[in-house]
C-alpha positions in Angstrom: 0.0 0.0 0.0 1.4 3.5 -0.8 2.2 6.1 1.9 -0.1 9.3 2.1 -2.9 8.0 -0.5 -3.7 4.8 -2.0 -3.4 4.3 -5.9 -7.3 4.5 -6.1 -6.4 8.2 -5.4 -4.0 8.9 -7.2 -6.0 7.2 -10.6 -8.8 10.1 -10.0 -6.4 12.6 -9.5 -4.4 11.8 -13.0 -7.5 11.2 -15.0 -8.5 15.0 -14.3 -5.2 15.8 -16.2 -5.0 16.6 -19.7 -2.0 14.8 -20.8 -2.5 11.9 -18.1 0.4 9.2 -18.0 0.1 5.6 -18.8 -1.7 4.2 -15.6 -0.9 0.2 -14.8 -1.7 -0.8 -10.9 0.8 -3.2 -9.7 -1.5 -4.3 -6.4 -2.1 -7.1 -3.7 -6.1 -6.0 -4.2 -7.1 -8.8 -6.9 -10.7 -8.8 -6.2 -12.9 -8.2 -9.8 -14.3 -5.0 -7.8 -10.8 -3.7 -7.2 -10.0 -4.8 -10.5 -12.8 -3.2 -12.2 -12.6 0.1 -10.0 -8.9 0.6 -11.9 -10.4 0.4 -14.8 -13.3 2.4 -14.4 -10.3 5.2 -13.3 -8.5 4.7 -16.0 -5.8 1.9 -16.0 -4.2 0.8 -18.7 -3.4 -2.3 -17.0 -4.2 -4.1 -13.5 -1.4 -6.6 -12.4 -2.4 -8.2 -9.0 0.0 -10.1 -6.9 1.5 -13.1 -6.9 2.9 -12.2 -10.7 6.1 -13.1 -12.2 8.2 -10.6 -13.4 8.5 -11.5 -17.2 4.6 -10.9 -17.0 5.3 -7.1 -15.3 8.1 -6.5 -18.2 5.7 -8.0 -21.1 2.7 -6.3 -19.8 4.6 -2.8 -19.4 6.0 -3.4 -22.8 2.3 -3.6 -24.5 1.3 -0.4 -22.6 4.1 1.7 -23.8 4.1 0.5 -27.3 0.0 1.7 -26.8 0.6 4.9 -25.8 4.1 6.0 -27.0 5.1 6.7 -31.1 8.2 5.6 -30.6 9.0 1.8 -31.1 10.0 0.3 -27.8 12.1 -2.1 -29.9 14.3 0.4 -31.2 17.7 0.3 -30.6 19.1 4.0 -29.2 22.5 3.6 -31.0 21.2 1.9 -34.2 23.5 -1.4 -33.7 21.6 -4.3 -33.7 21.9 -7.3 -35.5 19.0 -8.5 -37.8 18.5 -12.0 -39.0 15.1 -12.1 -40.4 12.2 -11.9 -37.3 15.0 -12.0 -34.7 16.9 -8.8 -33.6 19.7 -8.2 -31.5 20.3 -5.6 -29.7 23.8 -4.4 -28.3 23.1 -1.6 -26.3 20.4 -3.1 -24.1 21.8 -6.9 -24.5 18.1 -7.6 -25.3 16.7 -9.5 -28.3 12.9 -10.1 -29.9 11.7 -12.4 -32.0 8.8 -11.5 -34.4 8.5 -8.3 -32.0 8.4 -10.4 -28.4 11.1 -9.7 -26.0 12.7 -13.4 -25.8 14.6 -13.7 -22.0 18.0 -14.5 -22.9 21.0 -15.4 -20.3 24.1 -13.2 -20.7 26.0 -16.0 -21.9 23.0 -17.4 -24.4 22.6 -13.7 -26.0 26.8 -13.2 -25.8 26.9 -17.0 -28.2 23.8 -15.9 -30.5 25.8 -12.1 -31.1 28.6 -14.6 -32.0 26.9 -17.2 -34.2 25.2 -14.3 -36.2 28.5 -12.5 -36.7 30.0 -15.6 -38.5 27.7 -17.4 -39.9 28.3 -20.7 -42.2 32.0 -20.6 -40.0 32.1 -23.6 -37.9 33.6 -23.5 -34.2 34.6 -26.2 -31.9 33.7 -26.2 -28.1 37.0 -24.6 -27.6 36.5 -21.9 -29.9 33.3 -21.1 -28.8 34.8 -21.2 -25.0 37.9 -18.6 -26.1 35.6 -16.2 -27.8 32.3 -15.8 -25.8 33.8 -17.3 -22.0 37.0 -15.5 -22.3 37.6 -14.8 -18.9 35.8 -17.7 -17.2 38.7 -20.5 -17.0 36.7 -23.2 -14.6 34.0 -23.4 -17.5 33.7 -27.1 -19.2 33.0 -27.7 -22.8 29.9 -29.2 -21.9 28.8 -25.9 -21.1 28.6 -25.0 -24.3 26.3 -27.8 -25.1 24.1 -26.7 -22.5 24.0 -23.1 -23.3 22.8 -24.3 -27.3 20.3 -26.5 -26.5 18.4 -23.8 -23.8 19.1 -21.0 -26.4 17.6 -23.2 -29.5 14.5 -23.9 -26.6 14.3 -20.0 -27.2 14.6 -18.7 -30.2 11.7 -20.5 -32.1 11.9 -21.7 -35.5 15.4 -20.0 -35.8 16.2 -23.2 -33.6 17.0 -25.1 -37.2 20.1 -22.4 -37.8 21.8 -23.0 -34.8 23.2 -26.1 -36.3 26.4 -28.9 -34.8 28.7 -31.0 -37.2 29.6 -34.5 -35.3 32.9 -34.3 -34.5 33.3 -30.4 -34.8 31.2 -28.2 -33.5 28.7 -25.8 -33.9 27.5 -23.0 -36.5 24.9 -20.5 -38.2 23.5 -21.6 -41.1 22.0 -19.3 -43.1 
């Protein structure tokens, strides 16, 4: 509960205002009254506990791509890396796929950055332990295997690109 006035209040007080900001109640009150009282005052959105915090980030996403005309995916320095419906990008070590905010691991968005820099180039476990773990010595080659198989689990249908050669290693196929 908020300190001084309870979001209820604040909702009527910021509907009054011209240019009124996006309005989502993040709240332990989950009864459909409470629910339907936001609305009624203006909510964009009504998030009532126990939630999970990719729900908060997706939901907050939706409301800002509602009510903002800029593109929430936009990358601020204009480096990304495109490969079709997935997009990279390095300033925010995010990435989205057909649009969607996919939840990446450092270490799962550092090897995708480094498969789509060199694509059709095949690496070994080594390789692929020099150039994305650099500075982690105590990491095993199965690591790598690990890190493929949760990253292919994420990226969709780009799973088929993300490709190993018996005996090699791994690469991008275009």
């Amino acid at each position: 509960m908020m300190p001084n006035m309870s979001g209820l209040e604040v909702a009527e007080v910021w509907q009054k205002e011209e240019n009124s900001p996006a309005l989502i109640f993040l709240t332990a009150l989950g009864e459909e009254e409470d629910v339907l009282r936001g609305f009624e005052l203006g909510a964009d959105d009504y998030i009532h506990k126990p939630f999970s915090l990719k729900q908060v980030l997706a939901r907050v996403a939706a409301v800002i791509r509602r009510h903002s005309s800029v593109d929430v995916t936009t990358e601020p320095s204009g480096k990304s890396i495109v490969y079709e419906d997935l997009v990279l990008y390095d300033s925010m070590k995010t990435a989205t796929l057909f649009g969607n905010l996919i939840s990446l691991t450092r270490m799962e968005y550092e090897l995708l950055v480094f498969m789509l820099q060199h694509p059709g180039k095949i690496y070994s476990r080594a390789e692929i332990l020099r150039y994305v773990w650099p500075n982690d010595g105590l990491v095993l080659e199965r690591t790598v295997d690990v890190t493929v198989n949760r990253l292919r689990k994420k990226i969709g249908t780009y799973r088929e690109h993300l490709k190993a050669k018996t005996g090699y290693g791994y690469y991008w196929e275009r």
